[in-house]
N, C-alpha and C positions, 0 to 999 in steps of 0.2 A: 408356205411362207409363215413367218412368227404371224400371231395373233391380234398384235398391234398392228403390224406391217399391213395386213389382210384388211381389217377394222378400220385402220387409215384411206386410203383405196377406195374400200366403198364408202366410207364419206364423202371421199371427192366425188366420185361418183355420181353419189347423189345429190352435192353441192352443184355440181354442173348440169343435171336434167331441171333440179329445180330454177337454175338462175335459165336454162334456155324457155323452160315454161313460161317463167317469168318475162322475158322477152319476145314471147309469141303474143302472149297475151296483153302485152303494153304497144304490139304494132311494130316492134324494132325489127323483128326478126319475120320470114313467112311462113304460113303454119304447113311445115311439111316435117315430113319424117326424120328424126335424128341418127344420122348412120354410126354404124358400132365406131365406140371409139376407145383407145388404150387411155391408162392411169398407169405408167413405170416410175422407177426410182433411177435417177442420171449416174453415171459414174461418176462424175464431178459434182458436189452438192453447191458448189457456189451456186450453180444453173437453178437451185432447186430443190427443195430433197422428193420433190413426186413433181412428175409433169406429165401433161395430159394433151393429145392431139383430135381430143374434140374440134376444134376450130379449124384444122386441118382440112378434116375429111367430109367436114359440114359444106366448105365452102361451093360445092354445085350444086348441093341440095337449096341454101339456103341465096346463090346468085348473090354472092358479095366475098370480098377479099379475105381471105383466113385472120390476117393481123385482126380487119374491121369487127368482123366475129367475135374474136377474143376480148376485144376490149368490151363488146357488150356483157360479152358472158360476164366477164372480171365486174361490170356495171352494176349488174345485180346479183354477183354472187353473195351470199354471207356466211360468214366465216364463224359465229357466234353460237359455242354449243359444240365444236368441234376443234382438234387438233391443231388446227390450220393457223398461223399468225399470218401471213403474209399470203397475197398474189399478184402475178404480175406476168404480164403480156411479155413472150421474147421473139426474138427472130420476126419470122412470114409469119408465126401465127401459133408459136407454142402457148401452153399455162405455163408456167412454174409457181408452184405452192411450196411456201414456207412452213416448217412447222414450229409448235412453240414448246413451249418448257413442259407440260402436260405428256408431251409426244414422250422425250426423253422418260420422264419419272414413270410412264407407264411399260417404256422397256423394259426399267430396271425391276420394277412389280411384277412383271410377267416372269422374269426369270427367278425374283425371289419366292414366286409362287409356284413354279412348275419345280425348281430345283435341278435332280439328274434327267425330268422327262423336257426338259427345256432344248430346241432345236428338232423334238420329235414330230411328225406329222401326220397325218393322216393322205396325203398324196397319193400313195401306189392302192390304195383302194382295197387292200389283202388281195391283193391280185398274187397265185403263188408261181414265186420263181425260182428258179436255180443257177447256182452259180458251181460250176465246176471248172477245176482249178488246178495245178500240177502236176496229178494225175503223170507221176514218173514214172519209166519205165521200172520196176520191180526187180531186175536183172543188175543193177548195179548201183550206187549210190547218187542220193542228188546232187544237181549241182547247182552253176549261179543262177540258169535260168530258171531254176522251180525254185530258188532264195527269195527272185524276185517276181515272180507270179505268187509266189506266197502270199506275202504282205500284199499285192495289188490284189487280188481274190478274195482273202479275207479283209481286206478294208470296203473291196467293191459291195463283198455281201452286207459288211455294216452297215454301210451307208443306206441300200435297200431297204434293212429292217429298220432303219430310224426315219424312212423317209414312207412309209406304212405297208410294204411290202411284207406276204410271206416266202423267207426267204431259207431254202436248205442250202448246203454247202458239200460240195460231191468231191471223192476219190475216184477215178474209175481205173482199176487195176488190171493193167493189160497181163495175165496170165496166162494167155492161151497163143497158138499162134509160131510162128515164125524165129522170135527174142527166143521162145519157150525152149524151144527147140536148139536154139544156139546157146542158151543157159548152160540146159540138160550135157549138151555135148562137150561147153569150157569145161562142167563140175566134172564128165566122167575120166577127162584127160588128165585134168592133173590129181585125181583118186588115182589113175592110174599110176601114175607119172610117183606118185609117194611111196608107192610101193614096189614098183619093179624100176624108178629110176628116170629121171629126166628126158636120154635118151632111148629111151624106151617105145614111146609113142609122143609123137607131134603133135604142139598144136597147131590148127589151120591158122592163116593167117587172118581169117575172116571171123573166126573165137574169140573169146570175154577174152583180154589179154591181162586185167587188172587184178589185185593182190586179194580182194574181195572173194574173189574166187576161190582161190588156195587156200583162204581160212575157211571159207564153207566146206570142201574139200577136207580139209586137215581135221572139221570139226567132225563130219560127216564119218571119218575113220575113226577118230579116238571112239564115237558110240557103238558102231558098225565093225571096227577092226578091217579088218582086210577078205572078209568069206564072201563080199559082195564083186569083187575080181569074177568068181568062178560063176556067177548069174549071166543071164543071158543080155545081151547092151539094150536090149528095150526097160524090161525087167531094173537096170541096175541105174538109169538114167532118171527112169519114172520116180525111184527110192531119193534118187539124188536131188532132184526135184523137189519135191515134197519134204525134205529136211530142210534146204537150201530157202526154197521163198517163205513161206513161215516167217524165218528168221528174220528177213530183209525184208519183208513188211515189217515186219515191227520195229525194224530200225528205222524206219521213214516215221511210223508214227510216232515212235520216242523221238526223233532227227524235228517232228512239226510242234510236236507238243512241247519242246524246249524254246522254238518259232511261237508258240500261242495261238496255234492254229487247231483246229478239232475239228472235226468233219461227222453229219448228220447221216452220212451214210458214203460205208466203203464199200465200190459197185464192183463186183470183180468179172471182166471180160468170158470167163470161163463157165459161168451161166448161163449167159443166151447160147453156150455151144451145149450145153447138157440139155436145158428146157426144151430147144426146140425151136428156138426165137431167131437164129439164124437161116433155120433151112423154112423158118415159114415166108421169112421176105422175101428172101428169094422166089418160093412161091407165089407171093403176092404179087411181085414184077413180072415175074413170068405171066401170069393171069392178064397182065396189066397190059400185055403182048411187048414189054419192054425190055424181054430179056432173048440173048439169040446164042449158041452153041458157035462158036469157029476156033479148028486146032485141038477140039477138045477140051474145051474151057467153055463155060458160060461168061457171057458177058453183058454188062448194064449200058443201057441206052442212054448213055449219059448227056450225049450231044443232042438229044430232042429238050434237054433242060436247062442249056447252058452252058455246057462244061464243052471244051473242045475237043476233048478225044474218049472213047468211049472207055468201059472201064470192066478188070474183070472178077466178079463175083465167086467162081469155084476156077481153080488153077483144074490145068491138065489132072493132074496126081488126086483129084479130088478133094482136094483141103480150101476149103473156104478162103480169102483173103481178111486183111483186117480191113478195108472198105465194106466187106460186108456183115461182120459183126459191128461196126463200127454206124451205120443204117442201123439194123437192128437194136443199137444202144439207145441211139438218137429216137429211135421211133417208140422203143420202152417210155422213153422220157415224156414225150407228149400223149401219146393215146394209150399207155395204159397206166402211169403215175399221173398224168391229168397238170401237166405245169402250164400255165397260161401263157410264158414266155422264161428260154433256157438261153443264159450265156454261157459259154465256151470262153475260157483263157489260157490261148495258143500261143507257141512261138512266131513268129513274121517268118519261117522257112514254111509253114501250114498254107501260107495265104493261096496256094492253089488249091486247098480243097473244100475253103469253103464255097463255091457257088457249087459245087458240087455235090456238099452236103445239103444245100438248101436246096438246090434242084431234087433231087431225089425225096425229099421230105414232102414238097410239092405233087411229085408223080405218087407218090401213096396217098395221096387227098390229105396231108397235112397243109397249114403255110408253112412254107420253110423261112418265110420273113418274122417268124417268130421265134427263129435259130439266131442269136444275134453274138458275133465271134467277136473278141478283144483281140487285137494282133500286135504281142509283146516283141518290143526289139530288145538286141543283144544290149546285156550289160559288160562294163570293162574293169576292173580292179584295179586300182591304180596306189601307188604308193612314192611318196618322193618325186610326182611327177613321172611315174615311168608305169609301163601296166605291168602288172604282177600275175604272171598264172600259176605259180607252184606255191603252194599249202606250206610254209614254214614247218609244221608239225610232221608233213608226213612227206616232204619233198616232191611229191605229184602234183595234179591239178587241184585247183582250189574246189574244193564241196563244199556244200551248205552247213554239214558238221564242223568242220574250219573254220567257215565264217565264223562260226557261233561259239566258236573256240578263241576268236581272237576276236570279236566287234561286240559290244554291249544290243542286247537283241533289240530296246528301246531304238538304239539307232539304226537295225540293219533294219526292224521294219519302216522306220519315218523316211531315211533316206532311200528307200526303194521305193515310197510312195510321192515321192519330191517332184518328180517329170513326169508326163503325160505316157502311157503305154508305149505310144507310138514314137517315141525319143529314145533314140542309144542315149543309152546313160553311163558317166563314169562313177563309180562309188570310190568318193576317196577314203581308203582305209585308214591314213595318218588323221584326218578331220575328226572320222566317227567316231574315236578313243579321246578327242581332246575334251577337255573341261575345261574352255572357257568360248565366248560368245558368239566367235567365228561356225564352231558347229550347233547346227539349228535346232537339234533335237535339245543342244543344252540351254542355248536361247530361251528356247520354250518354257522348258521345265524349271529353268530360274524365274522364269515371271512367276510362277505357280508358286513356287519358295518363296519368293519375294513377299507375295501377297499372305503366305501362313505367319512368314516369318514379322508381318504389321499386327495378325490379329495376337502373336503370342506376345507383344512385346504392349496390345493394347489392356489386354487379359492381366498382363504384370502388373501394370498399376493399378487396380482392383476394379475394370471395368466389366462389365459383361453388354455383349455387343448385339444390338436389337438393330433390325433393319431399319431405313427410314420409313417414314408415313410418304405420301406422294406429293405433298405440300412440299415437306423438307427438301427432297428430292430437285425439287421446279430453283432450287438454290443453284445446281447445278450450272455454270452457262459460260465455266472457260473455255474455249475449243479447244483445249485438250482435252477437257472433260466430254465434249458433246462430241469426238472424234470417236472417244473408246468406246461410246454410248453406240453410236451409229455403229461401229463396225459389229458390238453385242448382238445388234439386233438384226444383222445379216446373218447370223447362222442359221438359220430356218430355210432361208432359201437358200444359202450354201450347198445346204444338205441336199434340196431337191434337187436343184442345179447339176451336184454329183452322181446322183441316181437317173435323170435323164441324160445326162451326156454319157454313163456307165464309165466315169474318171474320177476317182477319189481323189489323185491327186490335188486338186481343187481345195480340198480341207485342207491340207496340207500346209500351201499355201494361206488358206485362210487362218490358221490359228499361229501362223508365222506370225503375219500383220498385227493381230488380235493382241497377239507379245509385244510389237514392238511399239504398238500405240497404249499400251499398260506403261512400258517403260519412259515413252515419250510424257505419261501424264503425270506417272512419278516425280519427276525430273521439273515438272512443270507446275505439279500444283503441291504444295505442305499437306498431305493427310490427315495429321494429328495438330490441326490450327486451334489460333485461339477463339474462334469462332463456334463453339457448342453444337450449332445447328448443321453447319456448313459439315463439319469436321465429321458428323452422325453420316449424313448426307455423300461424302467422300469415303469413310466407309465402306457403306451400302454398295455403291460404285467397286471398289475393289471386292468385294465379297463376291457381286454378280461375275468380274472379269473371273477371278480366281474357278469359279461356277465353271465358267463356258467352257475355259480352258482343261479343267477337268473331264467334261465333256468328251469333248473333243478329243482327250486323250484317251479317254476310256473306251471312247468307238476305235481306234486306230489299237487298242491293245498295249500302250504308251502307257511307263509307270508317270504319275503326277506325286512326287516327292514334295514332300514338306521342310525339308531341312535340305542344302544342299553347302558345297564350301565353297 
């Protein structure tokens, strides 16, 4: 929580031990033990802006009524030296403590003093985490659900590192495997297929059938010509390959870095099959006596860990499964890169496999409770009210290269971080291009105009603009004014908020409001009055909104323009 917010807290705190001291020792109260009590902040501030259930939880300690309680407490609280203007007895036996003009002016100082590290925290303790995130298959282009696991993964890591986590951000590039193998064999059919003809050789119906393909293909020849025909299909597959993915990684990471996404490390599946790291888990389970041969396959004991059907780790043919490089990735992560806790940001088709990830994480003497999976629902494209799935550009399905072709990237990240994970979402294409109020990303970013476009026009008149002192400040006391104050001084917990529930969305949300109470105070109070002090004072106040809002934009990857039309 902000530093204020914290610092207010434990004054009450300590305003309430000392006023029950103070009534043990007058006789009011009997001298026994005071049970833990909260100090929160109400959703509704009429109630209050901090209330306290001391009184509550005291009442069989202390064999009298919560209300009776409270009003002692309230008897001899004092309020003098701190924050606090007002208390006052509600319901069966709340506090509700008011605060005074002091509270406000030291919001707005805390933020004029911290600047860009304002809403940062110390919370996650440098506890190091990981968030992996997209991780598309490498065999064909992305599409909406890694658009929007995007933006959701890298805001989720933002939030992390601003809430004091350390936090890396993972690819893991399934190149081995199964895809691999049906890559290899779409690339060799239509190399074939360019040079001896269409009907020539078939593709299976189970094949890349996509155009992605034939340009690999068609590149693959113009270097190679046609002398890789007469090599042998393992030999010409393997060549094919290895031209082939190259390329398309690098299309993903030019496709994220256009997104604003960068990743601290791109893990590629085809390591733990080189290293060793697959055939040693296996071993390890096996040891574990939790692995058993039937059919000719080995298989994992899956249902001693929760999962319902057992599962299998080496097929008949000898080739590993992606379950079991997939264990092996998982267990790199924990025991030998050392992360104190790893989320995973899955589609909602996954959701069977995680108690099965976590279970098996368990059987190798990990916690798998410190595997903690995000489970992304489908998003829908919609335009004109109707869902859109073909890519105007290229007549196919909509890809993330499309999107980014046709949405401003400002909006495809905000609006894909707007709904909770767990919500189908529809992205409205016609909203995320408009430029005016109805779409929220421009909302936003006009309050942030709004606010440069005061200091450029206060700067005209030959002013140069000094924050307030915290006196000036205590001027403040329109509820519109103590509205945008209050909500300023939630972004601290915001942010923590966002990192324990693992939902950025939440910001999202929160710098909506953040806008619309700048705009409501606009609206409400004269900035440039004839009042010197007041006007310094009002100011200050847009200065810090204009702050947060950059903020906030800045962790989401959201431009904050200064001029807008």
């Amino acid at each position: 929580m902000s530093k204020v917010i914290a610092d207010t807290r434990e004054q009450i705190r300590e305003m309430i031990l000392s006023a029950l001291g103070k009534a043990v020792a007058e006789g009011q109260l009997p001298d026994e033990p005071i049970p833990a009590f909260t100090v929160e902040q109400p959703a509704d501030c009429s109630h209050g802006d901090f209330a306290c259930n001391a009184a509550m939880v005291s009442a069989r300690a202390f064999r009298k009524a919560p209300r009776a309680i409270a009003e002692i407490i309230i008897e001899n609280i004092q309020t003098a030296g701190t924050r606090i203007e007002k208390v006052e007895a509600a319901g069966p036996g709340f506090i509700n403590f008011f605060v005074g003009a002091s509270y406000f002016a030291d919001v707005l100082r805390d933020v004029v003093e911290q600047k860009e590290s304002y809403g940062r925290s110390d919370y996650g303790k440098g506890k190091k985490i990981m968030v992996e995130f997209v991780s598309a298959n490498p065999t064909g282009p992305m599409h909406m659900g890694n658009a929007r696991g995007g933006a959701l993964g890298d805001c989720l890591a933002a939030v992390l590192e601003a809430a004091g986590y350390r936090t890396e951000r993972e690819f893991y590039v399934n190149d081995a495997g199964n895809q691999i193998d049906k890559f290899a064999l779409s690339l060799d059919v239509r190399y074939q297929q360019l040079i001896l003809g269409e009907d020539a050789v078939e593709l299976p119906e189970d094949a890349y059938h996509g155009g992605d393909i034939i340009e690999r293909a068609k590149g693959f020849r113009e270097v190679n010509g046609d002398e890789w025909l007469q090599k042998s299909e393992e030999e010409r597959r393997a060549a094919l390959v290895a031209y082939a993915l190259p390329l398309n990684i690098e299309r993903m990471q030019n496709d994220l870095l256009k997104y604003r996404i960068t990743y601290d490390t791109w893990f590629m599946e085809s390591s733990l099959h080189e290293s060793g790291a697959v055939r040693e888990i296996i071993d390890r389970l096996t040891e574990k006596g939790l692995t058993y041969e039937k059919e000719g396959a080995v298989w994992y004991k899956a249902t001693e860990f929760g999962s319902s059907k057992d599962e299998v780790l080496i097929r008949a043919n000898g080739n590993p499964t992606y379950f079991a490089a997939d264990i092996a990735y998982h267990y790199n992560k924990f025991a030998v890169r050392g992360f104190d806790t790893v989320i995973d940001v899955w589609g909602a088709d996954h959701h069977g496999h995680v108690a099965r990830m976590k279970g098996v994480l368990t059987a190798l003497g990990l916690d798998g409770e410190r595997l903690e999976v995000v489970l992304m629902q489908l998003v829908r494209m919609m335009s004109a009210g109707q869902p859109v799935v073909m890519s105007k550009r290229t007549g196919k399905a909509i890809q993330l290269a499309d999107l980014l072709d046709e949405v401003p990237v400002d909006a495809a990240r905000f609006f894909f971080n707007m709904c909770a994970a767990t919500s189908r979402m529809d992205f409205d294409l016609d909203l995320a291009v408009q430029q005016e109020s109805q779409n929220p990303v421009y909302y936003v970013q006009y309050a942030h105009a709004r606010i440069c476009s005061i200091f450029r026009k206060y700067a005209e008149q030959g002013s140069e603009f000094v924050p307030a002192d915290s006196k000036t400040l205590e001027l403040l006391r329109d509820p519109a004014e103590l509205e945008l104050i209050r909500c300023i001084g939630d972004y601290t917990d915001q942010i923590v908020t966002a990192a324990k529930t693992r939902e950025p969305s939440g910001i999202t949300r929160y710098v909506m409001e953040l806008a619309a109470k700048f705009h409501h105070f606009y609206g409400a109070c004269r900035v440039n009055c004839d009042d010197p002090a007041l006007a310094q004072a009002r100011l200050t106040l847009c200065h810090c909104a204009r702050q947060v809002i950059a903020n906030v934009l800045a962790l989401m990857k959201v431009d904050a323009p200064e001029h807008m039309e």
